[in-house]
Backbone as CSV, one residue per row, in Angstrom:
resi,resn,N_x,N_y,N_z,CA_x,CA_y,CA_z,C_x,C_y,C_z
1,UNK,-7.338,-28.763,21.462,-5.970,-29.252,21.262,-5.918,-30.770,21.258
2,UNK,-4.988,-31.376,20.502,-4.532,-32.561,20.722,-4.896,-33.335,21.911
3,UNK,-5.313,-34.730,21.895,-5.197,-35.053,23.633,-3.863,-35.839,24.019
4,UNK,-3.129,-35.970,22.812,-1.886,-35.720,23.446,-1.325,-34.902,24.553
5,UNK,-1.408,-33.985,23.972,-0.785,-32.303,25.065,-1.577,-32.516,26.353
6,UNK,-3.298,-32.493,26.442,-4.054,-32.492,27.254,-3.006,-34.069,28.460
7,UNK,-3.214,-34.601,28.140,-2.517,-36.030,28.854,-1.463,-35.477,29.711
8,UNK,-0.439,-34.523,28.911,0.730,-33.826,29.794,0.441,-32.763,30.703
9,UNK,0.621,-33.071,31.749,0.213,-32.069,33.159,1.592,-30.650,32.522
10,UNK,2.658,-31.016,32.343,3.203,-30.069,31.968,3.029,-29.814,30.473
11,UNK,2.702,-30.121,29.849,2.477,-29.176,28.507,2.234,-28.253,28.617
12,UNK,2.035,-27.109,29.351,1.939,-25.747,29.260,3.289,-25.673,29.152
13,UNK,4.621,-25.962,29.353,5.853,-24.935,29.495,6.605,-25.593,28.045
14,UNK,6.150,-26.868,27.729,6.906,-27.165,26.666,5.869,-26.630,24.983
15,UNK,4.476,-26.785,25.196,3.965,-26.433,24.149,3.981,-25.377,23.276
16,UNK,4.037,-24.305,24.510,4.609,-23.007,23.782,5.637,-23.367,22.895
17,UNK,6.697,-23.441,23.406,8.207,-23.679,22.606,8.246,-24.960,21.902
18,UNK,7.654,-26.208,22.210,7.866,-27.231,21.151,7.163,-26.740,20.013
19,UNK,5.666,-26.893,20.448,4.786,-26.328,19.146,5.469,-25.323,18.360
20,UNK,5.757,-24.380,18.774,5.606,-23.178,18.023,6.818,-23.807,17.357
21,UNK,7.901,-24.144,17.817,9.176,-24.614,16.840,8.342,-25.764,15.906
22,UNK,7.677,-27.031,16.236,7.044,-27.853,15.257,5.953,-27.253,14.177
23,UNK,5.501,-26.326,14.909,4.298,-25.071,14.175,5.119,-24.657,12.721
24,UNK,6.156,-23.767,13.704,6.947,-23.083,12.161,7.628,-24.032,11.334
25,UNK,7.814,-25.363,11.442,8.391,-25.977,10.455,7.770,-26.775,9.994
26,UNK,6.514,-27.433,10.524,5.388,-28.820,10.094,3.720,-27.854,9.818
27,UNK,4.185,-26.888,10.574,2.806,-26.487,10.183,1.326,-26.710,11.160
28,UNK,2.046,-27.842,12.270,0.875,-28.569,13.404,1.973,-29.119,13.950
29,UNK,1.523,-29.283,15.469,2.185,-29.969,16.410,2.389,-31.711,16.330
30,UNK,3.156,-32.127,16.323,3.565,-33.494,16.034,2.833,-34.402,16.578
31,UNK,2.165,-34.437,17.726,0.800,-34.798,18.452,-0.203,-35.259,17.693
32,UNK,-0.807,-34.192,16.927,-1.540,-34.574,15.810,-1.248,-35.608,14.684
33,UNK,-0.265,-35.818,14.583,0.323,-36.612,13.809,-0.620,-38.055,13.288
């Protein structure tokens, strides 16, 4: 994964739900960017 996400101690509760909302509309998590 990104080391964005990795950096966030909480990214587990938002990644699910950000990603997957940035997933279904970008295709990749904005992180990657």
């Amino acid at each position: 994964p990104p080391k964005a996400i990795r950096q966030h101690e909480g990214y587990q509760e938002y990644s699910r739900i950000e990603i997957d909302q940035m997933m279904g509309r970008a295709g990749r998590p904005p992180f990657d960017t």
